[in-house]
Structure formats: structure tokens, C-alpha cells
C-alpha positions as CSV (number, residue, x, y, z in Angstrom):
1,X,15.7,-20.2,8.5
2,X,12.8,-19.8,6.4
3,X,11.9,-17.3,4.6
4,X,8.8,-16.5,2.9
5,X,7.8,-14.3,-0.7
6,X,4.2,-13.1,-0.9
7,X,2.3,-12.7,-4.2
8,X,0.9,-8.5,-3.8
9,X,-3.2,-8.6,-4.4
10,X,-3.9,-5.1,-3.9
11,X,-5.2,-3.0,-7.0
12,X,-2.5,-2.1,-9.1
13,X,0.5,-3.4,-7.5
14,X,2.9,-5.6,-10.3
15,X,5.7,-5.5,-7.9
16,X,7.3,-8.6,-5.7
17,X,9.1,-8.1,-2.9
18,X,12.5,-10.2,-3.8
19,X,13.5,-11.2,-7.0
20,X,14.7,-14.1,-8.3
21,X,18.5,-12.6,-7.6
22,X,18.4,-11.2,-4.5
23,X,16.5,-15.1,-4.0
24,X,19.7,-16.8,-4.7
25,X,22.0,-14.9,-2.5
26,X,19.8,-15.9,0.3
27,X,19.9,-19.2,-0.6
28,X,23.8,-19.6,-0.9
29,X,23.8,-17.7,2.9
30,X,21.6,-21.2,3.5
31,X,18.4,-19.4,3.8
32,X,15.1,-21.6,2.9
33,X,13.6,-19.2,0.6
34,X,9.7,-19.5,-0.1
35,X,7.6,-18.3,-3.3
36,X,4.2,-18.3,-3.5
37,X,3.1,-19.3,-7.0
38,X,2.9,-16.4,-9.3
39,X,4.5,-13.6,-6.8
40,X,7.0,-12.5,-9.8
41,X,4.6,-13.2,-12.8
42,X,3.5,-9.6,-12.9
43,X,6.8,-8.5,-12.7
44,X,8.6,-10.1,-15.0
45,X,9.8,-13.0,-13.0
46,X,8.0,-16.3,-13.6
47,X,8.1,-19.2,-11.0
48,X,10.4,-21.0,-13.3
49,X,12.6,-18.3,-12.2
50,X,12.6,-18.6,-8.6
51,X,13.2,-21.9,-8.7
52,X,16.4,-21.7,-11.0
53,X,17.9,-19.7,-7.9
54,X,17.0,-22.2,-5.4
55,X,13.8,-21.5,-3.6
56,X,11.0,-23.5,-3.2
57,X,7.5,-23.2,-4.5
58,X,3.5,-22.7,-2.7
59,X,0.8,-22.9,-4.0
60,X,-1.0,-20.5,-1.2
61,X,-0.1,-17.5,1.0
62,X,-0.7,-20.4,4.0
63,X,1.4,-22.7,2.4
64,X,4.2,-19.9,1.8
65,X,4.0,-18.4,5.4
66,X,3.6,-21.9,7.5
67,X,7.2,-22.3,9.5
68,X,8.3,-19.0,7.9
69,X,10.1,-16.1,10.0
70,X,10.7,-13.9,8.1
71,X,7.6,-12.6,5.4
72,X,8.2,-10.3,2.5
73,X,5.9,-8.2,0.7
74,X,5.5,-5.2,-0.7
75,X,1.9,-3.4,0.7
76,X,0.9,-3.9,3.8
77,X,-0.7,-7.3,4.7
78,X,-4.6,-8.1,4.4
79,X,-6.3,-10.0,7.1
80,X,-6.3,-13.1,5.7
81,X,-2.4,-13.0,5.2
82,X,-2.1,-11.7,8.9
83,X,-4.3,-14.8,9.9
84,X,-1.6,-17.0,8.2
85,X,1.5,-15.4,9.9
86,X,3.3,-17.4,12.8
87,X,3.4,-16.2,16.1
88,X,6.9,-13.9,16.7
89,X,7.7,-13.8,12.9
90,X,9.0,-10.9,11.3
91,X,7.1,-8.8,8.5
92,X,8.7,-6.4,6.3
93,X,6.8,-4.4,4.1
94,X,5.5,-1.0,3.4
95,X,3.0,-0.3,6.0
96,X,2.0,3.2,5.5
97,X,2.4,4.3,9.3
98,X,-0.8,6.4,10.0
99,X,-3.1,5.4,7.3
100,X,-3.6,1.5,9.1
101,X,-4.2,1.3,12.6
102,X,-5.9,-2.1,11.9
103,X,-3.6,-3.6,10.3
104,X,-0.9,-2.4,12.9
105,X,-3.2,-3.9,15.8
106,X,-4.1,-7.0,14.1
107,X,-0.2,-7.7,13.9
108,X,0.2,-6.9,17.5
109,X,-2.4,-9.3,18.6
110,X,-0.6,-12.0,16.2
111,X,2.8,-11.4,18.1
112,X,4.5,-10.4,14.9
113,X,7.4,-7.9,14.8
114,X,6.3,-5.3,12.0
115,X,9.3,-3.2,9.9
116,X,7.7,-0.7,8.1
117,X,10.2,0.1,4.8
118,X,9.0,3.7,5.1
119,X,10.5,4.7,8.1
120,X,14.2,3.4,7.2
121,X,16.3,6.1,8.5
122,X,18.1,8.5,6.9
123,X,21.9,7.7,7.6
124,X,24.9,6.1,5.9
125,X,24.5,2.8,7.2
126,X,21.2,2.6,5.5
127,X,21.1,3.9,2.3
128,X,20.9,0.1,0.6
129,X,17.9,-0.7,2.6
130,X,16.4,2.8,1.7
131,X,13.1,1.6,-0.5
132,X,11.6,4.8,-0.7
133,X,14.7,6.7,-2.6
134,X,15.0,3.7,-5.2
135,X,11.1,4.0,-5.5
136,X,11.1,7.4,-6.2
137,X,13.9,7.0,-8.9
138,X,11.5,5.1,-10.7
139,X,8.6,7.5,-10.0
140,X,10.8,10.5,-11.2
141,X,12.0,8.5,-14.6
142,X,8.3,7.3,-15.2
143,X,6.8,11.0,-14.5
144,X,8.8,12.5,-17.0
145,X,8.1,9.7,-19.8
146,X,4.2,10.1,-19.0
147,X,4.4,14.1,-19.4
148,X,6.1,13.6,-22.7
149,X,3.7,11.0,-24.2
150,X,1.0,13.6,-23.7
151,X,2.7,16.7,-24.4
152,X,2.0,18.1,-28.4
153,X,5.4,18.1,-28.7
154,X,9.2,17.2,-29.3
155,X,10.7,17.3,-25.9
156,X,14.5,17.8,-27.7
157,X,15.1,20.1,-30.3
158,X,15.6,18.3,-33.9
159,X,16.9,20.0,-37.1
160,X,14.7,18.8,-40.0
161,X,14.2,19.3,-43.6
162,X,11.0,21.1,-42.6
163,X,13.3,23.2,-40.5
164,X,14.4,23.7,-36.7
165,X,12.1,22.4,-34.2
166,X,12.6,24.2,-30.7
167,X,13.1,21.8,-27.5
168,X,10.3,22.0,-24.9
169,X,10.9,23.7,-21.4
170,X,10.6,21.1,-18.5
171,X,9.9,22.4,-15.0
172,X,10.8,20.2,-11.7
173,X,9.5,21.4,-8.5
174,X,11.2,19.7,-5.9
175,X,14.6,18.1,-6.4
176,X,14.3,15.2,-4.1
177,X,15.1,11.4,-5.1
178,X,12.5,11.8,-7.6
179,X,12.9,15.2,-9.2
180,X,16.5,14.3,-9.4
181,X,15.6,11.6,-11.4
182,X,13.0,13.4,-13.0
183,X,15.8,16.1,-14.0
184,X,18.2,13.9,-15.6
185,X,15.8,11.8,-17.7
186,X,13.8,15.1,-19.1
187,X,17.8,16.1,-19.8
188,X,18.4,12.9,-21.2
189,X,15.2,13.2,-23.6
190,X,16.2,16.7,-24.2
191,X,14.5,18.7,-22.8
192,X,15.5,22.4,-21.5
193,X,15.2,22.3,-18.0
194,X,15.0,23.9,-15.0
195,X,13.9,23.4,-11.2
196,X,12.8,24.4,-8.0
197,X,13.3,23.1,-4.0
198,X,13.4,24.8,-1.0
199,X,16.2,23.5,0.2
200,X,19.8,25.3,-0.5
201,X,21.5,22.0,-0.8
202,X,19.3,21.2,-3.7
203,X,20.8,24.2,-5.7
204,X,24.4,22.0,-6.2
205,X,22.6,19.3,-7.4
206,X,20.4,20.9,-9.6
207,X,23.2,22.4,-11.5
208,X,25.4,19.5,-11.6
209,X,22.7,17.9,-13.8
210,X,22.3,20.6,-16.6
211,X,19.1,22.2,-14.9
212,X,18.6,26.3,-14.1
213,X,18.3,26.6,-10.8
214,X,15.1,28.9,-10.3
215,X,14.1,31.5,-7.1
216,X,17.1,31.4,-5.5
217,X,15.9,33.9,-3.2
218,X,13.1,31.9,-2.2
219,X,15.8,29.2,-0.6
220,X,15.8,29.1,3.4
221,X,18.8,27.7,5.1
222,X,16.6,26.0,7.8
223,X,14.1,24.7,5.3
224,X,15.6,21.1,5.5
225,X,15.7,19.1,8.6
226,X,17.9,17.0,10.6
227,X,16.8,13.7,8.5
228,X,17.3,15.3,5.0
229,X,13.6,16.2,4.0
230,X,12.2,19.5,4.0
231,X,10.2,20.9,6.4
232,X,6.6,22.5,7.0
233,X,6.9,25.8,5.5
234,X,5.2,29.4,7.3
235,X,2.6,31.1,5.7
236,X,4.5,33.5,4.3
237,X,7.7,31.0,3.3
238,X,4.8,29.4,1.7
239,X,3.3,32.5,-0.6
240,X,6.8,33.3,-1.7
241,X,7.3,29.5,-2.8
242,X,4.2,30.2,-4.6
243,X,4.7,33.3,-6.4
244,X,8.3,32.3,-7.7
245,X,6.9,29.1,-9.3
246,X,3.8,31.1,-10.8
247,X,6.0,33.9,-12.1
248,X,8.3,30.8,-13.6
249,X,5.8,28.1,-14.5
250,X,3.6,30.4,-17.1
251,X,6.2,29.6,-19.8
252,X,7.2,26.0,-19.2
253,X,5.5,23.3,-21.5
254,X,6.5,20.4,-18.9
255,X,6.0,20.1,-15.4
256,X,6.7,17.2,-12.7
257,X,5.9,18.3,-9.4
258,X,7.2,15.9,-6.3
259,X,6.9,17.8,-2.9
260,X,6.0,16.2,0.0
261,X,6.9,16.4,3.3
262,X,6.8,12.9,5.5
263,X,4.2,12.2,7.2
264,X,2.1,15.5,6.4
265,X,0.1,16.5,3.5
266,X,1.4,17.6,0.5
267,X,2.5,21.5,0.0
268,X,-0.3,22.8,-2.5
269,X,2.3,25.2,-4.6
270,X,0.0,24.9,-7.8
271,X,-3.1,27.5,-7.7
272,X,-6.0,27.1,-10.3
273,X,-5.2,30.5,-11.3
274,X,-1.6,29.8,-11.9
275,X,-2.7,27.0,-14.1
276,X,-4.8,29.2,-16.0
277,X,-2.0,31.2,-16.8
278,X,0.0,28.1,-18.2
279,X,0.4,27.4,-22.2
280,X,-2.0,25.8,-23.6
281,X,-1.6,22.1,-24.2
282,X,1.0,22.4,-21.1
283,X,0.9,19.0,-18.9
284,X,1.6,18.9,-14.7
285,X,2.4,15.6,-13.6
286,X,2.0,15.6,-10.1
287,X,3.7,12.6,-8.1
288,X,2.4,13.5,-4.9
289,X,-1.0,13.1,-5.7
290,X,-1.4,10.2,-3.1
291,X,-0.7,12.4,-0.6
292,X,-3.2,15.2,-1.3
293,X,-1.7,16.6,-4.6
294,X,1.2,19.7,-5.2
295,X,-1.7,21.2,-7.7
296,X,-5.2,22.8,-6.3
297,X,-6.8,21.1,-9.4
298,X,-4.8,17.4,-9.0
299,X,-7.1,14.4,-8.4
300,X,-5.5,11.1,-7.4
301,X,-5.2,8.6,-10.0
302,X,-7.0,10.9,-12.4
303,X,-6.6,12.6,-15.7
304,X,-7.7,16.4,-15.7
305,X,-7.9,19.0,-18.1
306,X,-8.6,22.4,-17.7
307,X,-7.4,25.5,-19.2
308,X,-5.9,23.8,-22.0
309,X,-3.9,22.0,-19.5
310,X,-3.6,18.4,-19.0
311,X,-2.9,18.0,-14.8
312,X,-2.4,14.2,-14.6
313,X,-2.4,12.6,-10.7
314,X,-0.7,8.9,-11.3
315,X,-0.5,6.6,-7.8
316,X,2.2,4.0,-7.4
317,X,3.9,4.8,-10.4
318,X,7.2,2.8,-9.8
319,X,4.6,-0.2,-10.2
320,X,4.4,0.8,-13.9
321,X,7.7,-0.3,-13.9
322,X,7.6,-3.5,-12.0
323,X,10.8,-5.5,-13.5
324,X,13.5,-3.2,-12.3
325,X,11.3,-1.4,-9.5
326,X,11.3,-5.1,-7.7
327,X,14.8,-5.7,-8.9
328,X,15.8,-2.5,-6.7
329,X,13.4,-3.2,-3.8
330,X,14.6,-6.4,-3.3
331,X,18.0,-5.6,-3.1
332,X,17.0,-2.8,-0.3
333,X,15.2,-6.1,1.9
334,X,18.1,-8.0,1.3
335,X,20.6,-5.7,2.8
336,X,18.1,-4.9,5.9
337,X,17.8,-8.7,6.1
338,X,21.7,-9.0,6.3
339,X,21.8,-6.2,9.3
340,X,18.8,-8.1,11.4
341,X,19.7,-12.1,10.8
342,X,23.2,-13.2,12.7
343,X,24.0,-16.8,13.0
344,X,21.2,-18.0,11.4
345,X,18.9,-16.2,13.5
346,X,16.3,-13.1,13.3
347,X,17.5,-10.2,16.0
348,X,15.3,-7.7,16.8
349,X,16.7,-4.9,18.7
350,X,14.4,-1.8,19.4
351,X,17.4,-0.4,20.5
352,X,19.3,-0.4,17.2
353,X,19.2,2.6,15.4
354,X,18.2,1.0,12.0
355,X,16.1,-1.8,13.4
356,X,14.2,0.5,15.9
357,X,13.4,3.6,13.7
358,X,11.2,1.1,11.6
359,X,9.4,-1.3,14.4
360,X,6.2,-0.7,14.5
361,X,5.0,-4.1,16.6
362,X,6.8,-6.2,18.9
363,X,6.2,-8.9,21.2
364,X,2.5,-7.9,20.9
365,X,3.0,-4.1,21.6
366,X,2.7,-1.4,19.1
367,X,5.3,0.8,19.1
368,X,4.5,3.4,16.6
């Protein structure tokens, strides 16, 4: 069976979808793999590379896709890749489900079976294929090494012959994936820090990395759902959220904010006022500015300062991170490519509950 790599051409992606490692295995489970010239380059992973593991080389996204089944990439396809896909192959990819109805009906009318990596479920069985928790470990690292690089100070505390220098106070609202992450790396840099989630079985965690808990009293005990991820919270669930991290965040030199909730827009927790109250030369680095921002003054993929605060709004961060970011993607497609290919052949069952939480199109109907 053949499968095919795409090289990414949207704006800012330096990620590939498989790696030159996760290439090989495919190949010694007698899998044609197929590259198109320069997929890894950006990455880290030159074509020299992909050939050393065993797959073979295109010079074009037609050349890479003709007789393929199965296609790879990372962002969701353009037209002119669509155009080149065979009829009943399978995509997998990030499709952002809601944002590309076009996209979604242009794969339908091509008779291609779309898996969007997004909507990988939240069980045991498929926690290796889960793309957006490894994503977000590298959003949650790369957050906090941003914040530092523009913060006006030390984030540990040094002893110097010009005397003690105080550590800075780090603040992580939302201890997901990412502001787990996020935790242990401003730890690791160290930082004194402390966080915030909703959720009471973020508290355990929290601790168990070195953080302060904060609000405790601000927890709900039905603010997380059935698959793991916090719920829309009321209006007045909401203003208390609000008023514990303004009481807290006033004093805090670092902040990485990561709340989101699937599907929905972000939970604005950050109030122009509260940010007015912040230290001066205090940064917010707020990873959910793609989804409409955690800060009333965040503006995707910009830089803004106000108050003496630097509020910075980065987009596809784990990109900024390509090498290792595609190194764990591509271990996540491999192991959903090991649960839908059995005796050398692609099986796609809306019934399974992997398989089906993440079809979007199949045999020209779309299903989400």
C-alpha cells in the first residue's frame, strides 16, 4: 500500500506530517512510503533523510499522491492538492472542523474518507494518536521560553557578587496539556510558580509539579466534562473565575494563559482593567489567541503593549519548534495508521469508536 507525505505550503507551517523514523517503520511493515521533495527541509529532515529509511522520492504533490491511499499532512488540504487525491483514498490531517466547509465538501465530491486529527477521542486506546496533547506540550514549553525572552528579568533567583537577585513569579491559567507543560518548564527555568484551572482534578497535578494551587474556591466539581475538557462556564462561574485571577495576577511578572474550550471561543478571563493593574514590564502570553484570545486586549499573531505590559498573541507555536513537534506528530499518525490498516489494507469503520469520532467524509458523504 502506498502511502503518501505532503510538503505543508500554508504560512508559517515548518512541520511535516511523518518523519523520517516513523518513515522507516512503515516501510519494514512493507508500506510504499512517498515524499514529496522538500516536505522535511523546514523541519529539520532533508530528503536525503527520507530516503536513508526507505521511501521514495516526488518531485510534485501529483507525483506524491498518484496511486497513494493513504495521504499525510499536517493543515488541511488546498484545492489543488484535493484535485490530486484518488478517488476513496484516505486523508489524515488537521482539518479544523467548523472553520472549512469547502474544504470538507470538496473532499466529499472527490470520494475521499477525511480523519480530522482534532477530533481523536479522549480514551485509553488513543492517547498515541492524540496530536493535539503532544502539540500543546510544545506550545506550553515554547510559551514560557517566549515570555522569558521578553521579560526584564531573571526568571530563577541567582546569588551574585552584586548580591541576591529575586526569582520572577510565573502565573499559568489553565493546566491542560499545555499549561502543564508550561508549569514544568517555568519550574525548570526557575521560576516561582503558581496556577489556575477550573477543573478540581487539575489541583493534584498542579501540585505534583511544584506550582501553588490558586482559588481553590473558584473550583466546580462539574466544570469538566465527560471527555476531559472543561466546560462552558455560567455568568456568574464566569465573574468569580475572573475576580480570583485579577486579585492573583496583579503581582505576577509572568503569565501563560491556555483556556479554551473545544469547539467554542475562548473564555475571556483577562479584562483591560486587570491588565492595567499588572507590574509594569509584566508579559501575558496568551496561547489561545487563535481561538479569540483569554485577554480582552490579545490580538492574534500580534505583539501588544499597553500599561507597561507586553500581551503577546503567538499562532501555531509548536511550528516554532518543527524538528521535535513533527517527530511527535508523526509518531501519533503512525499509531492511528496501525489501528485503521489490517492485512495490508485501509479499514474504515464509522462504527469504530476511534475511527468514527474523527470521520468527517466518507464514500462522498459528509459526516461532520
Amino acid at each position: 500500500m502506498q502511502v503518501a507525505v505532503l510538503k505543508e505550503t500554508a504560512a508559517r507551517e515548518n512541520r511535516v506530517a511523518l518523519t523520517p523514523d516513523s518513515a522507516a517503520r512503515l516501510v519494514k511493515l512493507n508500506f510504499d512510503v512517498v515524499v514529496q521533495r522538500g516536505a522535511g527541509e523546514r523541519a529539520g529532515f532533508p530528503d536525503d533523510a527520507y530516503a536513508a529509511a526507505g521511501a521514495r522520492l516526488a518531485d510534485s504533490a501529483q507525483a506524491t499522491c498518484s496511486g497513494s491511499w493513504v495521504l499525510l499532512k499536517i493543515q488541511p488540504p488546498t484545492d489543488a492538492e484535493i484535485a490530486c487525491f484518488e478517488a476513496k483514498s484516505v486523508l489524515v490531517s488537521l482539518m479544523r472542523p467548523g472553520q472549512t466547509a469547502d474544504v470538507v465538501q470538496k473532499l466529499a465530491d472527490r470520494g475521499v474518507s477525511a480523519l480530522a486529527l482534532e477530533l481523536v477521542p479522549r480514551i485509553t486506546r488513543a492517547q498515541s494518536m492524540d496530536v493535539l496533547s503532544s502539540q500543546s506540550t510544545v506550545a506550553g514549553y515554547k510559551a514560557v521560553i517566549l515570555g522569558a525572552s521578553l521579560l526584564a528579568k531573571f526568571l530563577p533567583m541567582l546569588t551574585t557578587a552584586a548580591g541576591n537577585i529575586q526569582p520572577a513569579r510565573v502565573f499559568v491559567i489553565g493546566a491542560g496539556v499545555s499549561g502543564l507543560q508550561a508549569i514544568a518548564t517555568a519550574k525548570r527555568l526557575g521560576g516561582v510558580v503558581s496556577a489556575f484551572d477550573i477543573r478540581p482534578a487539575a489541583r493534584e497535578q498542579v501540585l505534583s509539579l511544584g506550582a501553588t494551587f490558586v482559588a481553590t474556591e473558584a473550583v466546580s466539581v462539574t466544570a469538566e466534562t465527560s471527555t476531559g475538557y472543561a466546560r462552558v462556564q455560567t455568568d456568574d462561574e464566569k465573574a468569580n473565575t475572573m475576580m480570583a485571577i485579577a486579585n492573583h495576577i496583579r503581582d505576577v511578572d509572568l503569565v501563560i494563559t491556555t483556556a479554551n474550550v473545544p469547539g467554542k471561543r475562548a473564555p475571556r478571563l483577562v479584562t483591560a482593567e486587570t491588565i492595567s493593574r499588572m507590574r509594569a514590564g509584566a508579559v501575558i502570553v496568551d496561547l489561545a489567541a487563535e481561538s479569540g484570545g483569554n485577554t480582552e486586549l490579545t490580538r492574534p499573531n500580534e505583539t501588544v503593549h499597553a500599561h507597561g505590559v507586553t500581551i503577546m498573541g503567538p499562532v501555531d507555536l509548536p511550528s516554532t519548534v518543527p524538528y521535535h513537534a513533527s517527530q511527535m506528530f508523526g509518531r501519533n499518525v503512525l499509531s492511528l495508521l496501525q489501528h485503521i490498516i489490517k492485512g495490508g489494507d485501509v479499514v474504515i469503520d464509522p462504527a469504530d469508536e476511534i475511527t468514527g469520532a474523527m470521520l468527517m467524509t466518507h464514500e462522498g458523504k459528509i459526516l461532520k
